[in-house]
C-alpha positions in Angstrom: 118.7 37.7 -44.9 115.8 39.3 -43.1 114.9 38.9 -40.1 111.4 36.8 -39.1 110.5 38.0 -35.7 109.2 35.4 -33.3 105.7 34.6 -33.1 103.5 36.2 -30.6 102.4 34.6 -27.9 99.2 36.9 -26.2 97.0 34.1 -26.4 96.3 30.9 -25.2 94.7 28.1 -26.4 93.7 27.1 -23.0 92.1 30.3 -21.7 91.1 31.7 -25.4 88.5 34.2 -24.6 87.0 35.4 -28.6 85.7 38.7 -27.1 89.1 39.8 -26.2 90.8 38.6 -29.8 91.8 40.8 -32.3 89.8 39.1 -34.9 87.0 39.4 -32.8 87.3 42.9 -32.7 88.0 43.7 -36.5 85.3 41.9 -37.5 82.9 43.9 -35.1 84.3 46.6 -36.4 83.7 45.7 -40.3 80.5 44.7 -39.9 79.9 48.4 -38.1 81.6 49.9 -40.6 79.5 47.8 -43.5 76.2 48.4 -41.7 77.3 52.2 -41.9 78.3 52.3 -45.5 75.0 50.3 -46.6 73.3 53.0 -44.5 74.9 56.2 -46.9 74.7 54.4 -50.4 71.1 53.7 -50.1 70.7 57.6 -50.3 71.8 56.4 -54.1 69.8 53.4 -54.5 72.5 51.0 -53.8 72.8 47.6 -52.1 75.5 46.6 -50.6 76.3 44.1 -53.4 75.8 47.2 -56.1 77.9 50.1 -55.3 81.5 48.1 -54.8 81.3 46.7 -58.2 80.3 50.4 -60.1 83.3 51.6 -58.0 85.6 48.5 -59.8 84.4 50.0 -62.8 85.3 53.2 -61.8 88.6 52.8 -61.2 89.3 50.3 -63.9 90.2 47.7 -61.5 87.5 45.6 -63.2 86.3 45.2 -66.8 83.9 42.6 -66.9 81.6 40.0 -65.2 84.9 37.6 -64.6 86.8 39.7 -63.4 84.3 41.4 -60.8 83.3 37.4 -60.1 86.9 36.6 -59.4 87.3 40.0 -57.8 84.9 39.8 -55.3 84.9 36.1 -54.7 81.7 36.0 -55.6 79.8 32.8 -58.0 79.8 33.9 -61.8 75.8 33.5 -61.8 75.0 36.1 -58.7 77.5 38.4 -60.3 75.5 37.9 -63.7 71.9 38.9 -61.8 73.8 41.8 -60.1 74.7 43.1 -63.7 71.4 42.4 -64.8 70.2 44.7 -61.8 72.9 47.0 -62.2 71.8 47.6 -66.2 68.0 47.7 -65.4 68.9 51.0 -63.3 70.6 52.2 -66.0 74.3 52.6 -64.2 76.2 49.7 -66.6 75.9 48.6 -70.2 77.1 45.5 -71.6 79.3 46.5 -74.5 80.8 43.6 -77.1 84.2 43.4 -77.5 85.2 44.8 -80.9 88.7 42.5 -80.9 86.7 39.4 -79.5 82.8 39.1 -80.1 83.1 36.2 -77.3 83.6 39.0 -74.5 81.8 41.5 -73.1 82.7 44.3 -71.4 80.7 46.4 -68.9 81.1 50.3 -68.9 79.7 52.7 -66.4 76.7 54.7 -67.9 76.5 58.3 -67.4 74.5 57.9 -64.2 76.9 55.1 -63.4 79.4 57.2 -63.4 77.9 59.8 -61.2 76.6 57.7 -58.8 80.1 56.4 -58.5 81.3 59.2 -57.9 80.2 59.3 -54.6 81.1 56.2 -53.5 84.6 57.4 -52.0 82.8 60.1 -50.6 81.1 57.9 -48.3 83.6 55.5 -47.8 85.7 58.7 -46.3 82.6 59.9 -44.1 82.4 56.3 -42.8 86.2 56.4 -42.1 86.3 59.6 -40.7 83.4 58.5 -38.7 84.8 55.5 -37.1 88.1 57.9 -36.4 86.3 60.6 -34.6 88.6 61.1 -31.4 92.1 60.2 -33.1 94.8 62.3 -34.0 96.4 62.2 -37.1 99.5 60.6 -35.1 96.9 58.0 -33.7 95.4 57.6 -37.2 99.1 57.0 -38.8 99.9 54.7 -35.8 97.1 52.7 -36.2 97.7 52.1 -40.6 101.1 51.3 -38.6 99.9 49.0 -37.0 97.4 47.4 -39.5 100.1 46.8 -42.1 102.5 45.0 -39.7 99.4 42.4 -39.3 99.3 42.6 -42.6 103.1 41.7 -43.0 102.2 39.1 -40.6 100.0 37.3 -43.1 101.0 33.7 -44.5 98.9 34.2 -48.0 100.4 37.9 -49.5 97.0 37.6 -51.9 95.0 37.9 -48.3 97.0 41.5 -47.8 95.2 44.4 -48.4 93.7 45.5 -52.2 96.0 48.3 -53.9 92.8 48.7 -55.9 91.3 49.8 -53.0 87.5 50.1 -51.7 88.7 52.3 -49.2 87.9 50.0 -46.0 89.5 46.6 -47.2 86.3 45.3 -48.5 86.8 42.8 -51.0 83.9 40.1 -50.5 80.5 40.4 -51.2 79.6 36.8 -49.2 78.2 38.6 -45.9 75.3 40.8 -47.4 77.8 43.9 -48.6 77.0 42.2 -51.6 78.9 44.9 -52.3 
């Protein structure tokens, strides 16, 4: 049987000071690192709430406006006026299920495609970024350390996204809209 190790006790409910919780910081730390990579994709004409949904698409994580909704947490109707947007750029289509007229799926245009193609890019410049200073051994100890919180976590479906966005994005409700 394994072994469930004890619950930590570095806090205190009486003296709880938020500044110096872990929470605190990793949410600091996303919303840097979110501020950052809406910084690099509007060099591609992309919002926040546009470029993680091409990169679904891209890596066929995603297939259509359901699953991107149910994806990304995100209400059906926002995610149908961010396809709408999406297609008026000319990055998605809309194409009609040839097994089942009642779906439709979206595909990456030829521009789609290229402008996803540098989404990781900047998703590894902003990581890279953020690690400037660490050592590889530092870097490794760190996704140590991250994935034993992880481990920690009650709901598994809150762990981290094999899919992958590269940063553990996988909301658009704060403005990442991704």
């Amino acid at each position: 049987m394994p072994h469930t190790p004890a619950p930590a006790t570095f806090y205190s409910g009486a003296q709880y000071d938020n500044q110096q919780s872990v929470a605190f910081r990793l949410h600091q730390l996303m919303s840097a690192m979110r501020r950052d990579i809406e910084r690099r994709m509007t060099a591609h004409d992309l919002t926040a709430a546009q470029w993680l949904p091409l990169w679904k698409l891209k890596l066929g994580a995603c297939h259509n406006a359901q699953q991107i909704a149910c994806d990304l947490n995100i209400d059906p109707g926002a995610v149908t006026r961010l396809i709408d947007r999406l297609q008026a750029k000319g990055l998605i289509e809309r194409v009609r299920s040839e097994s089942d007229r009642r779906v439709v799926n979206l595909a990456l245009t030829d521009a789609g495609a290229e402008v996803a193609q540098a989404i990781p890019h900047a998703l590894a410049e902003v990581n890279n970024a953020f690690l400037s200073g660490f050592s590889a051994d530092e870097w490794q100890q760190l996704i140590g350390l991250l994935d034993r919180m992880l481990a920690n976590t009650p709901d598994a479906s809150a762990q981290a996204d094999p899919a992958g966005d590269g940063i553990g994005l996988d909301a658009v409700d704060d403005g990442l809209a991704p």
